[in-house]
Wavefront OBJ file of the C-alpha trace (Angstrom):
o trace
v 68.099 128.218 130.941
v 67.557 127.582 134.865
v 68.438 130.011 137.103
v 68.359 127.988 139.987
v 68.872 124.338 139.428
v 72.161 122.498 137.561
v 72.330 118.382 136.952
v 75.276 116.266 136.395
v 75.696 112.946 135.315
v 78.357 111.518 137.545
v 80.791 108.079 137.208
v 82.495 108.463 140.080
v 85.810 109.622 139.077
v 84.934 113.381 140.094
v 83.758 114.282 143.532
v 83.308 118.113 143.230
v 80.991 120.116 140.666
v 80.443 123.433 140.319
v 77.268 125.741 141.371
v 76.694 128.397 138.706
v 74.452 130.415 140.433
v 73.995 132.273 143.491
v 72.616 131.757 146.899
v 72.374 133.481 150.367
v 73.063 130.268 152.607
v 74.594 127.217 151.756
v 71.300 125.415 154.000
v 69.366 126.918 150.495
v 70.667 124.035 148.328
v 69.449 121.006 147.995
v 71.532 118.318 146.620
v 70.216 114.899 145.515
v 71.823 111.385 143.900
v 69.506 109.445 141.631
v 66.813 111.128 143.884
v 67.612 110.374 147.476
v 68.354 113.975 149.242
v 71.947 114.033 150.667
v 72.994 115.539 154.242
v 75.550 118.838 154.933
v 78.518 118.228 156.173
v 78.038 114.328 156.060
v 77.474 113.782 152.004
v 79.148 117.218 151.290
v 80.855 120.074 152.065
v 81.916 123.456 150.591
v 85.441 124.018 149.910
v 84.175 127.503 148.287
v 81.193 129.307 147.716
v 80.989 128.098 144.070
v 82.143 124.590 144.493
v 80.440 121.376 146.209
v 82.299 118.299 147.535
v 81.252 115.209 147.890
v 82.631 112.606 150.643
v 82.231 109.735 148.496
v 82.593 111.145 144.373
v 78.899 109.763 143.225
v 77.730 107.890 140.623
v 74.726 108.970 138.771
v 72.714 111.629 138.868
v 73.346 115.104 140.570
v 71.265 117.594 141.275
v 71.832 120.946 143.185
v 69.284 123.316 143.508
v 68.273 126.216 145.345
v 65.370 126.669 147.472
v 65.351 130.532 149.115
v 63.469 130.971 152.463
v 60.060 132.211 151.186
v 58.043 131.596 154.381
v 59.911 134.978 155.911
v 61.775 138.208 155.624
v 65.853 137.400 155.729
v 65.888 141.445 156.656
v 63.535 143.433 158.942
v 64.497 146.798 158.324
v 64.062 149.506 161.332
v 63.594 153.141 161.994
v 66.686 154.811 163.069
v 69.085 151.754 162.267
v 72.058 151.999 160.002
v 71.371 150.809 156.226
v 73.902 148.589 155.135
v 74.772 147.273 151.457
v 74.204 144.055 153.073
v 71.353 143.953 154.045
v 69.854 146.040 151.461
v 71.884 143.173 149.042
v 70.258 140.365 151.146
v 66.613 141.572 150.736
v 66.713 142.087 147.104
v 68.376 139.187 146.439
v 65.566 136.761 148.343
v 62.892 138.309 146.550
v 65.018 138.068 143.529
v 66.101 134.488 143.692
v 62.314 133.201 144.785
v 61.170 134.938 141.625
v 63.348 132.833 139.553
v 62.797 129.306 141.271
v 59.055 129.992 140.669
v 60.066 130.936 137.192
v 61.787 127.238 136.637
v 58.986 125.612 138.635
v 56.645 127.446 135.685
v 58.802 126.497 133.004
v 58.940 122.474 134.125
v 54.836 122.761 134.522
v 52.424 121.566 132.123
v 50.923 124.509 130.726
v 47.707 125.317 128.839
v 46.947 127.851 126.647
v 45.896 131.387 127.934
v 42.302 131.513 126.710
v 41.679 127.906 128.366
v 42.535 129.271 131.819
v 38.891 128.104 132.991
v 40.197 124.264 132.832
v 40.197 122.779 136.035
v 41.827 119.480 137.815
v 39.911 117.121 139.559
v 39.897 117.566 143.230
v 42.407 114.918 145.200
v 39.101 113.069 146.539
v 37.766 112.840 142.824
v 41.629 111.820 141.401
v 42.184 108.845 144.010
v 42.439 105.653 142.200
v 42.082 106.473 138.581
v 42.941 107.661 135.731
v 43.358 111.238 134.243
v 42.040 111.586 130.735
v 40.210 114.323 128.933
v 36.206 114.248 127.722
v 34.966 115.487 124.624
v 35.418 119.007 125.119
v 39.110 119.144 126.335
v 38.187 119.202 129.965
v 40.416 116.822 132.508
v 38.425 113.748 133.777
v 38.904 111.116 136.773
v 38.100 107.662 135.066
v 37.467 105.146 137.162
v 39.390 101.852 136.400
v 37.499 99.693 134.315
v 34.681 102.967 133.638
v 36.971 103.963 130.049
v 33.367 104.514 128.883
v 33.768 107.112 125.613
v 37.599 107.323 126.536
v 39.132 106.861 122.867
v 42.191 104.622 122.969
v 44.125 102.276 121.042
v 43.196 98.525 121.389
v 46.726 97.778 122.329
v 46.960 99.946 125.372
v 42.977 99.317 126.823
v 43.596 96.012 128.725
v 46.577 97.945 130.385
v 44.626 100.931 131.524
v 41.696 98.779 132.707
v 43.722 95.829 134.262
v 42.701 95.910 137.657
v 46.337 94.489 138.942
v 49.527 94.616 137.695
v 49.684 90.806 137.066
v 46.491 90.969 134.984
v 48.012 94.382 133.308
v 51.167 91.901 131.953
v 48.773 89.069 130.884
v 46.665 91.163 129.246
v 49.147 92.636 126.930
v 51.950 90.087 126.759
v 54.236 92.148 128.428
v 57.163 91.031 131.895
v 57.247 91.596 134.799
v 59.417 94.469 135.589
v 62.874 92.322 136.136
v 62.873 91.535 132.707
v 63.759 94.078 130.437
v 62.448 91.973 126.920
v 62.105 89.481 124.515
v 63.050 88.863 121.391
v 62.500 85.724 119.190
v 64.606 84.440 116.429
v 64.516 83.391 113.086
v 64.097 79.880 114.342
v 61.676 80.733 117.131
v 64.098 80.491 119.902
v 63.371 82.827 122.735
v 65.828 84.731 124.522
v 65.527 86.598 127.527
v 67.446 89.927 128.719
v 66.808 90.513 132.404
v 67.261 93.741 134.910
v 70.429 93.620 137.097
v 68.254 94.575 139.950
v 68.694 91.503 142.698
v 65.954 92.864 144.608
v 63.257 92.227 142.262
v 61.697 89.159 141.857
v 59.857 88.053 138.914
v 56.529 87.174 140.481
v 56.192 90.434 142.014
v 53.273 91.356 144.216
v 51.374 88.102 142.508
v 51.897 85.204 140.512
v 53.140 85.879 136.783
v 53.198 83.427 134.852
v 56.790 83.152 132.745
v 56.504 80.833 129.472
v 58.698 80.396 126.283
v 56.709 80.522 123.083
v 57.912 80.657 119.632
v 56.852 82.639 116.729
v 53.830 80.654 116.569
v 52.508 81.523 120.160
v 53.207 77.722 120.915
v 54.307 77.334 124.741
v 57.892 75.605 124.168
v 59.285 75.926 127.605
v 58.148 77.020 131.123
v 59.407 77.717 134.774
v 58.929 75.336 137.100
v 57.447 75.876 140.687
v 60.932 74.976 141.813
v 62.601 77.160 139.380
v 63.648 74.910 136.829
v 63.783 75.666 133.334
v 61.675 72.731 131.182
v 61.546 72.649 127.454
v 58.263 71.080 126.085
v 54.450 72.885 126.680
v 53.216 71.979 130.506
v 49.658 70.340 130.036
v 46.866 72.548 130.886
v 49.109 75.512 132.407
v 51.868 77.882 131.631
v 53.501 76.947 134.501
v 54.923 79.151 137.670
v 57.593 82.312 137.523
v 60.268 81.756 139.575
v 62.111 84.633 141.923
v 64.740 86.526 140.170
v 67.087 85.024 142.273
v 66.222 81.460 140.786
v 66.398 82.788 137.187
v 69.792 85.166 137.857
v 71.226 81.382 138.878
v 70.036 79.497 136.116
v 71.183 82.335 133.282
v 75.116 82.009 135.374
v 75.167 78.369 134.494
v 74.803 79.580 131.028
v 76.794 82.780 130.372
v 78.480 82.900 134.085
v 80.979 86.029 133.627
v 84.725 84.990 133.016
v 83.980 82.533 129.820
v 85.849 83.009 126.891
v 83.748 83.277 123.559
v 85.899 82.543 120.377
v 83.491 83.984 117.793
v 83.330 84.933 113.546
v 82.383 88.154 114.247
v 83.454 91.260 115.331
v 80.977 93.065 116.537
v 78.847 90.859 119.394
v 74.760 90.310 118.834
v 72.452 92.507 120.620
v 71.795 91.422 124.518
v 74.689 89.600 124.597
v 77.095 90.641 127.412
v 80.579 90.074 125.954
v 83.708 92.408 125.824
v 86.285 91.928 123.310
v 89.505 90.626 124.710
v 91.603 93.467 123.776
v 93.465 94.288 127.305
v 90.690 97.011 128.251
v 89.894 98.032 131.767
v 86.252 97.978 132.027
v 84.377 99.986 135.237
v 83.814 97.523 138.577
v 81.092 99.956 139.277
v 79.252 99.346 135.771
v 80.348 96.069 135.449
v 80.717 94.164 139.008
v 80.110 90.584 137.862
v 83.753 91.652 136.194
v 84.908 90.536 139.896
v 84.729 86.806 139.353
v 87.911 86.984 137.190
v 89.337 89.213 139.724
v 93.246 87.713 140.515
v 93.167 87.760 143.857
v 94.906 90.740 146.021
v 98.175 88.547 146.374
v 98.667 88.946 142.473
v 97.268 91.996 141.514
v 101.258 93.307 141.666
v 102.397 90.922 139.049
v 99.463 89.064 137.031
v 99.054 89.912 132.986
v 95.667 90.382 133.269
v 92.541 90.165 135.528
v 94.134 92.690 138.201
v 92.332 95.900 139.321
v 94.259 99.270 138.579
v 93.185 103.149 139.224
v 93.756 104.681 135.463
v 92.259 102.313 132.453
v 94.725 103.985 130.118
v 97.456 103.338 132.037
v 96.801 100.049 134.047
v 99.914 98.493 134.904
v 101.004 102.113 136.432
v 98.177 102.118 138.444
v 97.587 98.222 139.808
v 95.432 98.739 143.247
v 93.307 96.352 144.896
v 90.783 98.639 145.382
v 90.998 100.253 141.875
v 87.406 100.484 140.062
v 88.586 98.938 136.970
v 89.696 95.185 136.019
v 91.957 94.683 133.096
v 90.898 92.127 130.657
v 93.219 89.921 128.723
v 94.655 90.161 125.782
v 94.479 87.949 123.362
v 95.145 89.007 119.869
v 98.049 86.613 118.214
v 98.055 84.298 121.622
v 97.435 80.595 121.935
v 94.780 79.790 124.365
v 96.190 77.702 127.128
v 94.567 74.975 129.595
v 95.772 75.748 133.397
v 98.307 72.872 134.102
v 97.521 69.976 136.209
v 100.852 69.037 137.647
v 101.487 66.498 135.144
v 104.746 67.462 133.730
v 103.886 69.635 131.110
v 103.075 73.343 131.311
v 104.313 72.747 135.027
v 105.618 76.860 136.372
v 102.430 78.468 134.723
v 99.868 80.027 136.083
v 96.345 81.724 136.201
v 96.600 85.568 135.119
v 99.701 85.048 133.065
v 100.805 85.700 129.535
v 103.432 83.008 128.428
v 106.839 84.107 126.290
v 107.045 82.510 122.892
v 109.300 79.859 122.650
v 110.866 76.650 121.078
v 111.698 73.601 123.114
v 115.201 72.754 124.154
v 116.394 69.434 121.552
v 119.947 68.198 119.930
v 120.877 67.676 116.378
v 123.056 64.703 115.502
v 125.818 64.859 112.781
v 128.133 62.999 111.797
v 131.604 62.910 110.075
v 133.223 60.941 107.690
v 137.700 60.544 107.780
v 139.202 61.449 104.385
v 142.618 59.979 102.799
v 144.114 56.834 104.066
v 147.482 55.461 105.530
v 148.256 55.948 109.389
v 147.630 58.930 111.712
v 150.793 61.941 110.987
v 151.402 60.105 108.006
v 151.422 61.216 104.440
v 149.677 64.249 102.743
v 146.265 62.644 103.622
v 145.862 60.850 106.775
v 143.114 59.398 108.348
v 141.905 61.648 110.853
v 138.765 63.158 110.904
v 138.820 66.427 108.820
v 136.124 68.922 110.479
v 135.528 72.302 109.636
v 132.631 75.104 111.427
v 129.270 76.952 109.340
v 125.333 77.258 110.061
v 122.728 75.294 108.875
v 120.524 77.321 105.758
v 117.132 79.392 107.240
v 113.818 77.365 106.950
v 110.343 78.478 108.025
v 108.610 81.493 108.969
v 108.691 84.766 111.431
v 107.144 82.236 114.274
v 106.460 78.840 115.297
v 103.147 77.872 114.968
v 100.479 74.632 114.947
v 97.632 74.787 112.046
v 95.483 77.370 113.143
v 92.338 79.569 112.328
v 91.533 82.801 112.736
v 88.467 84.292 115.194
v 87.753 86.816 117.783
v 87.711 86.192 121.410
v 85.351 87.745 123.981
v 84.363 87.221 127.557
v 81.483 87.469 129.129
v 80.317 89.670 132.075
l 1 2 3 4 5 6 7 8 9 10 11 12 13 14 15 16 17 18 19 20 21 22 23 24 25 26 27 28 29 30 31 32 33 34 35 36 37 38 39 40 41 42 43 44 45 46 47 48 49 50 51 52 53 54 55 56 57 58 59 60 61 62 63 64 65 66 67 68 69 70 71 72 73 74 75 76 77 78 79 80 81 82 83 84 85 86 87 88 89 90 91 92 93 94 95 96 97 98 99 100 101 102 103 104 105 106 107 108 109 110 111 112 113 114 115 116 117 118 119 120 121 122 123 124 125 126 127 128 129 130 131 132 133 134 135 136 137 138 139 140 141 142 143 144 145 146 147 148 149 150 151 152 153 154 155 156 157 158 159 160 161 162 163 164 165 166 167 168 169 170 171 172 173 174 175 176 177 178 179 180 181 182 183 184 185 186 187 188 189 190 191 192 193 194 195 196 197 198 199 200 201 202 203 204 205 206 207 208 209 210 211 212 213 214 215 216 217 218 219 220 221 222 223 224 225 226 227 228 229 230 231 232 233 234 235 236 237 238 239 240 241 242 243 244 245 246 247 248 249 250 251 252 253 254 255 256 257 258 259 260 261 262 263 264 265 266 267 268 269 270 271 272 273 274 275 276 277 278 279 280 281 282 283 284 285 286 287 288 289 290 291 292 293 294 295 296 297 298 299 300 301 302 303 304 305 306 307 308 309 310 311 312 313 314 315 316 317 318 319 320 321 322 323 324 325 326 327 328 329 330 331 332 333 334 335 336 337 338 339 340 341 342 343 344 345 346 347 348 349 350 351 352 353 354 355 356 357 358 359 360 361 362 363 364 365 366 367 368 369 370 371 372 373 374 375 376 377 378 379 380 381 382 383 384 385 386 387 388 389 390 391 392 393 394 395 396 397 398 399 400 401 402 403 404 405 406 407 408 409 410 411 412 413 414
């Protein structure tokens, strides 16, 4: 339990939280997002003592703690002056609430057992530039890079610990740079990539890393380019150069741009692939933004099927806004996947965005009838006009009007 600290993980559809414990002054808390320390009256306010408001509603990570003055007395108490609950309540309260934010600094702290009290840290001049490990007997030791001496590890993480750069770290141990999140290889030894969404990183880094396809041989099948091309083949004599991540981010949207339909046998999509299932969901704009690119436009968010932004994702059409945060996807369970007309006379009317009414198109059926008896017209019992009489054709076919067709799922990617 912490008595002075609460987190919440935010998505930006709430932008007030609750503080469950007390404080003297609202200048004791400190409130963070993902980290970065937000500003009074700017970032927040306090509509009450026990709530906190946020301008913007955040996405993330919230933290609101307290941090009492502890550098002086809130309350100097003097002869002959008038003792109030207040201040008395003020007093015991500081000393109270610095007692328990020391007591959830102690219980966040790496601790050692009581009879080991003696162990001591290296100083800050002795801990610059390398490592902390622990000698023989249990005591904490500054290890020089590349000085791992008697410092038991496993093989695999050595070259990391005594790489003396990042770049050498990653071709030491086969790992990526830190825009790329993995690799994975198939049963076919095709590499795939899945990359970071981060636009500020690049892939070289601080250095040069060098960024090569092998397969499940360790047989260089493909490098980067020093322009950023992708080449298939092993690059005589060198692995070739990384590109930014601005290079590779284009070359992946030629492949899986978001906004392309995936008609698949499955229903569940393969990991690292970054598909939703066309169902008419509303995904998050602020988890998803590359969802924008089959964003309608703001002239037909009113009246497009699908690919308009709303406010609500389980009511979209109720709540179409062109600033919503979600996107509506379409729909296409039981639809026929049309090509966009060209103006060429058929299809002409429909558009982007829209779902299309099923229908049959407009024909005539000829008939013809035969004259029955004979002699002249008004003559007779039986003359020679055309006998005709009314009634419906007999039902033929199905509960729709269909093509041959098969069956799949369809998905689009993001």
């Amino acid at each position: 339990m912490s008595y002075s600290k609460v987190f919440y993980t935010a998505t930006g559809s709430a932008d007030s939280f609750p503080i469950p414990y007390e404080y003297i002054s609202t200048a004791d808390l400190r409130v963070t997002v993902n980290g970065i320390l937000k500003t009074i009256g700017t970032d927040y306010t306090f509509p009450t003592p026990s709530f906190l408001k946020f301008a913007v509603a955040p996405v993330g990570l919230v933290q609101i703690q307290r941090v009492t003055e502890r550098g002086k007395r809130l309350v100097d108490f003097q002869d002959a002056t008038i003792l109030t609950e207040a201040d008395l309540d003020t007093a015991t309260k500081q000393a109270l609430f610095i007692a328990q934010e020391s007591m959830d600094t102690a219980d966040g702290a790496v601790l050692v057992p009581q009879q080991e009290a003696s162990i001591t840290i290296p100083s800050m001049t002795q801990r610059a530039n390398t490592l902390l490990g622990f000698d023989g007997t249990g005591q904490p030791v500054a290890y020089a890079q590349g000085t791992l001496s008697g410092f038991a590890v496993s093989s695999f993480a050595l070259p990391l610990l005594t790489a003396t750069s990042s770049a050498s770290a990653c071709g030491a141990i086969g790992a990526l740079p830190a825009a790329v999140e993995g690799w994975s290889y198939s049963t076919d030894g095709v590499a795939r990539l899945f990359f970071s969404t981060n636009d500020a990183t690049v892939l070289r880094g601080a250095g040069a890393y060098p960024v090569v396809f092998r397969n499940a041989t360790n047989t260089v099948i493909g490098y980067w380019t020093t322009d950023g091309r992708l080449t298939l083949g092993a690059e005589a004599g060198t692995d070739g150069q990384a590109p930014t991540y601005g290079q590779v981010k284009s070359y992946v949207s030629t492949v899986a741009a978001p906004g392309i339909f995936v008609d698949a046998a499955w229903t569940t999509p393969p990991p690292g692939l970054r598909v939703f299932r066309c169902n008419g969901q509303a995904p998050s704009l602020t988890t998803y933004p590359s969802l924008l690119y089959i964003y309608c436009g703001d002239a037909k968010n009113a009246t497009a099927s699908w690919g308009y932004r709303c406010d609500d994702p389980a009511n979209p059409n109720t709540t179409r806004n062109t600033n919503g945060g979600y996107i509506v996807l379409p729909k296409t369970s039981g639809r026929f996947r049309r090509d966009l007309t060209d103006n060429t006379g058929i299809g002409n009317g429909q558009t982007l965005w829209m779902y299309g009414t099923d229908d049959v198109k407009a024909h005539t059926h000829t008939e013809s009838v035969t004259t029955v008896g004979g002699g002249s017209q008004g003559t007779g019992p039986n003359n020679s006009l055309p006998i005709l009489t009314s009634g419906t054709t007999g039902s033929y076919g199905g509960t729709e009007t269909t093509p041959y067709f098969y069956v799949c799922t369809t998905w689009i990617t993001y």
